[in-house]
C-alpha positions as CSV (number, residue, x, y, z in Angstrom):
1,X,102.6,113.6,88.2
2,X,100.5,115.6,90.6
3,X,99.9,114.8,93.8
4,X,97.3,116.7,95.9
5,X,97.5,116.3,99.5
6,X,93.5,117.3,101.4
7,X,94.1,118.8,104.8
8,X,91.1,118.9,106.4
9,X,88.9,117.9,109.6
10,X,86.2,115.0,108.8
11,X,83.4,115.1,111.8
12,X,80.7,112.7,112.8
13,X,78.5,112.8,109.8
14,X,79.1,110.9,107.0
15,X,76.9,112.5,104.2
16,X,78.4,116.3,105.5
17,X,82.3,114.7,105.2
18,X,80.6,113.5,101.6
19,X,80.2,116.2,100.7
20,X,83.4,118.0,101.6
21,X,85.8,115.2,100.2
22,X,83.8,116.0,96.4
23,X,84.1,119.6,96.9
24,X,87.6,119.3,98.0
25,X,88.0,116.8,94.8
26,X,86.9,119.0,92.4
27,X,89.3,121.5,93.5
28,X,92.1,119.3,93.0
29,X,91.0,118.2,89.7
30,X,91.3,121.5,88.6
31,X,94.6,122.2,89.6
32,X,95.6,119.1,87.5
33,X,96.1,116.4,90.4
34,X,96.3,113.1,89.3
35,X,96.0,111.2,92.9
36,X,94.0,113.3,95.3
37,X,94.6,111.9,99.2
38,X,92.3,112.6,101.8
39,X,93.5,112.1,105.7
40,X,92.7,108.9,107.6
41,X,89.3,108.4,109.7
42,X,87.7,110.9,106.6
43,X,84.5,109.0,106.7
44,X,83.7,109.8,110.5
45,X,86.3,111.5,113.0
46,X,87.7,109.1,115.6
47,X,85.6,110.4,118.9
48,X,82.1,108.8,117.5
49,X,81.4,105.4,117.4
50,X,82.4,103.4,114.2
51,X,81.3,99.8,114.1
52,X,77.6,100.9,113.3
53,X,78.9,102.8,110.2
54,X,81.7,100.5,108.9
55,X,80.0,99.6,105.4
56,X,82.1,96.9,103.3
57,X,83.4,98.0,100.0
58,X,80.4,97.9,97.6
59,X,79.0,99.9,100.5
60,X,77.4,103.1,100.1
61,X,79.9,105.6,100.5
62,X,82.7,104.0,99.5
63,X,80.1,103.9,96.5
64,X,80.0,107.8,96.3
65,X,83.6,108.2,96.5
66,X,84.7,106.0,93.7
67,X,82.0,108.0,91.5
68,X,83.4,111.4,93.1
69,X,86.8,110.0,91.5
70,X,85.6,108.8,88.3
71,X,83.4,112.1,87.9
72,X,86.6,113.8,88.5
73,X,88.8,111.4,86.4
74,X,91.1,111.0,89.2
75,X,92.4,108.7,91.5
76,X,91.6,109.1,95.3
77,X,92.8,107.9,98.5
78,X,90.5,108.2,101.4
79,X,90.4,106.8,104.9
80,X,86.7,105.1,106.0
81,X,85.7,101.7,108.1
82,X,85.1,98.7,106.7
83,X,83.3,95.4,109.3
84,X,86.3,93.4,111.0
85,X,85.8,91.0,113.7
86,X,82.9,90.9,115.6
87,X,82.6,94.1,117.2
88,X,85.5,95.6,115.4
89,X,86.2,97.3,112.5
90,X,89.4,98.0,109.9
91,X,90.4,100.9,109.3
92,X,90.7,101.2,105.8
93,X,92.3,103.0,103.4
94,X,90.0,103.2,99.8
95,X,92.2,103.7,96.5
96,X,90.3,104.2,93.6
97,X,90.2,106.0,89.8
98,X,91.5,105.3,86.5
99,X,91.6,102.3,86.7
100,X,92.4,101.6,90.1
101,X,90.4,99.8,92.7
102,X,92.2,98.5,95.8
103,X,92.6,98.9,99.7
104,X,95.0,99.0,102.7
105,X,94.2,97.4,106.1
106,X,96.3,99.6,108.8
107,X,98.5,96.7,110.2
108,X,99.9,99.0,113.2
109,X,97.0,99.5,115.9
110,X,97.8,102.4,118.1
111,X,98.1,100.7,121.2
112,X,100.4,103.9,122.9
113,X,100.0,107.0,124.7
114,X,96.7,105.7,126.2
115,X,95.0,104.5,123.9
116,X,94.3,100.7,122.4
117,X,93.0,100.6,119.3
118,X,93.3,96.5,119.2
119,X,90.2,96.8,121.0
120,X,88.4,98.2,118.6
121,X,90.1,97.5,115.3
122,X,91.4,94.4,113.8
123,X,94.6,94.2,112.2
124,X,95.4,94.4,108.1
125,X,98.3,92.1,107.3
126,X,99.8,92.7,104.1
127,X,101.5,95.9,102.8
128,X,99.4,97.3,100.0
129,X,100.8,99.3,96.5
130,X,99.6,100.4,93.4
131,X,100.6,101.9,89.9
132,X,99.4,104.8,88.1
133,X,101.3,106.0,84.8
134,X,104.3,104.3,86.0
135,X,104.4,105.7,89.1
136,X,104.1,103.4,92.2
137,X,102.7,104.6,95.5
138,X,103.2,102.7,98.7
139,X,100.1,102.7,101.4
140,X,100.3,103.6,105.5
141,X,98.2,104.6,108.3
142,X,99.2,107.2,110.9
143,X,100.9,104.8,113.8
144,X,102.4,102.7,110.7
145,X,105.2,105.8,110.1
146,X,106.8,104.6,113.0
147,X,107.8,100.9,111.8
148,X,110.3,101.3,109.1
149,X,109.8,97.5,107.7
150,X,106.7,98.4,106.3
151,X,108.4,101.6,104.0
152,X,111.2,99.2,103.2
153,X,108.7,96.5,101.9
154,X,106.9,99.4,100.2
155,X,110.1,100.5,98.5
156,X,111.1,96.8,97.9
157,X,107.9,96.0,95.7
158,X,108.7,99.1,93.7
159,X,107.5,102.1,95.3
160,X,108.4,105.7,94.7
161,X,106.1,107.6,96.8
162,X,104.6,106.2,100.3
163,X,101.4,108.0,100.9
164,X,100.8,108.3,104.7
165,X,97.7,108.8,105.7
166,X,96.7,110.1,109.1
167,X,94.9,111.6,112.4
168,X,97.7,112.3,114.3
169,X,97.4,112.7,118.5
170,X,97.8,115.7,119.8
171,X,100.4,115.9,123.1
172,X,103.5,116.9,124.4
173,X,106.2,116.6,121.8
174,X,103.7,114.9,118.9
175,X,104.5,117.2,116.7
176,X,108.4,117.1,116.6
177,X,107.8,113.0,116.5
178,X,105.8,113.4,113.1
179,X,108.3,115.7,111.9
180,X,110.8,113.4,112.2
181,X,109.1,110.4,111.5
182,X,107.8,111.5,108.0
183,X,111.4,112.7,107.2
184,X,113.0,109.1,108.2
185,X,110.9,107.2,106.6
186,X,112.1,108.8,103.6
187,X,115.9,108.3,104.0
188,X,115.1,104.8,105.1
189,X,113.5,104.4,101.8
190,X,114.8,106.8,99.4
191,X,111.2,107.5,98.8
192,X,108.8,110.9,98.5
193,X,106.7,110.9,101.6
194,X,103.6,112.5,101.2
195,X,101.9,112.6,104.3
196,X,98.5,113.7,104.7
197,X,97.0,114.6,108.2
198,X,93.9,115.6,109.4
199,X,94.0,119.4,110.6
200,X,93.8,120.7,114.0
201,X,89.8,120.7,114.9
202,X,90.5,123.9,116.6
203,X,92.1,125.5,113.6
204,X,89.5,124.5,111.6
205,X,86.6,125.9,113.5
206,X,85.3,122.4,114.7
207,X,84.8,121.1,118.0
208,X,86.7,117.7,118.7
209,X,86.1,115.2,120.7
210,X,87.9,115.1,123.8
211,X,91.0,112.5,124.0
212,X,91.0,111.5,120.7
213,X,93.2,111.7,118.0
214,X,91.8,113.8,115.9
215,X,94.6,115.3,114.3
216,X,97.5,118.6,114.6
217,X,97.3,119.2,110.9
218,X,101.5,119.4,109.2
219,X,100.8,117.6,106.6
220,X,104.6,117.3,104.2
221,X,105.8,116.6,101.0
222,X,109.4,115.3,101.8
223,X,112.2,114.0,98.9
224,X,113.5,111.4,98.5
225,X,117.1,112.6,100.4
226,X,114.4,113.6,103.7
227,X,114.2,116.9,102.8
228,X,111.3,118.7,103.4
229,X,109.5,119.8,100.3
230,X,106.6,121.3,102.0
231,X,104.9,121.7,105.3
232,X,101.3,122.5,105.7
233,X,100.0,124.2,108.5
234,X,97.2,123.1,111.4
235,X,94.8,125.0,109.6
236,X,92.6,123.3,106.4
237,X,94.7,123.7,103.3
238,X,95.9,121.4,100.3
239,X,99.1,121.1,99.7
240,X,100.6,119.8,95.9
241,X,103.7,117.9,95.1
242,X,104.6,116.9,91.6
243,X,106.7,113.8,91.7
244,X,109.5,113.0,89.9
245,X,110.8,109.2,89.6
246,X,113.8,110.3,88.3
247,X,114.7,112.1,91.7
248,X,113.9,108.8,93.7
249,X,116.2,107.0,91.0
250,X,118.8,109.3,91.3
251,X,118.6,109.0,94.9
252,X,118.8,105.9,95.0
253,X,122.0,105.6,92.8
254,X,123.5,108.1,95.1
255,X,122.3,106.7,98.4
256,X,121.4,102.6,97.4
257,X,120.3,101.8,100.8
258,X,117.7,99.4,100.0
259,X,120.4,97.7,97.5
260,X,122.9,97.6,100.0
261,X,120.5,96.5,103.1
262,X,121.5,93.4,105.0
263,X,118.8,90.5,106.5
264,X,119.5,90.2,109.9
């Protein structure tokens, strides 16, 4: 199976960000993707405001995606805003295509480096997979790479692949943390990591906002032994991976870390 991973930088408008995930669909499609993942916060940058465009479900734009994905006969992955608490939002991760409708609530608020996104953003609570052509992919968001139990559970329900989906801080040493992080989640796991990043605004010719997180590009395909498949750039760019569950199994033969795991 194909996966296609969408480096780009989303901005504040949500028709012109639209507009680029279809274009950026169709251009996966034709390369034969199966599962085309777009970075978190693709419905509006972080930087603008966002509880006066969080839009539940059946919303409009979540709408437009799903028919960008069924126009396209594929399944997508896409980071947008849905209504949380009162003055909140989630921040959501849309799966949809082929048959596929579900979402991920980020359950890891980014409450580090300066920043507290509890504030603004209320909590998912359950881990989130799904299951295309016997292939089962594992949901995260961004500050999620950093706590291993939510990989592991991914991996427990049956996961081969754990799509990460991001807008990664900028900052001394950020970099070398997502390099490693994206690797270790996949030796926790035995898992592909396919981690999918919003580029560098600068790289991409867009003016960010200033102090937020609005991503350093290095998106990776990593195996299922942490090695790194591919690396992207800061730049826009898509990367592909074509996964195969017979690598994760044989990894996991080899190296049966989840089998041999102990509850403490």
């Amino acid at each position: 199976m194909r996966v296609a991973l969408v480096q780009l930088t989303s901005g504040r408008d949500l028709d012109s960000n639209l507009e680029l995930l279809r274009a950026r669909l169709r251009e996966a499609a034709a390369r034969r993707a199966a599962v085309v993942v777009f970075p978190e916060a693709m419905m509006r940058a972080f930087g603008n405001s966002l509880v006066d465009i969080a839009e539940p479900l059946d919303g409009p734009w979540a709408t437009a995606v799903r028919a960008a994905a069924d126009e396209a006969g594929v399944v997508v992955v896409a980071g947008m805003f849905t209504p949380g608490k009162p003055g909140t939002v989630r921040n959501t991760l849309l799966v949809h295509g082929r048959g596929i409708d579900a979402h991920y609530d980020k359950i890891h608020l980014y409450d580090a480096f300066g920043f507290k996104e509890s504030e603004t953003v209320t909590p998912g609570t359950q881990p989130v997979q799904f299951t295309l052509d016997g292939v089962t992919f594992g949901l995260a968001t961004c500050y999620d790479v950093r706590f291993p139990a939510l990989f592991t559970a991914n991996a427990s329900a049956g996961a081969h692949v754990q799509l990460v989906c991001a807008s990664w801080g900028a900052g001394p040493g950020k970099a070398a943390q997502w390099d490693l992080l994206v690797r270790s989640r996949a030796v926790d796991t035995t898992s592909y990591v396919l981690a999918c990043g919003q580029s560098d605004p600068a790289a991409a010719g867009v003016e960010a906002r200033h102090g937020a997180p609005t991503g350093i590009g290095r998106s990776a395909v990593v195996g299922p032994f942490g090695n790194l498949i591919e690396r992207a750039g800061d730049a826009p760019e898509i990367l592909y991976a074509d996964i195969d569950t017979e690598a994760v199994e044989e990894a996991r033969r080899t190296l049966p870390v989840l089998a041999n795991r102990v509850p403490l």
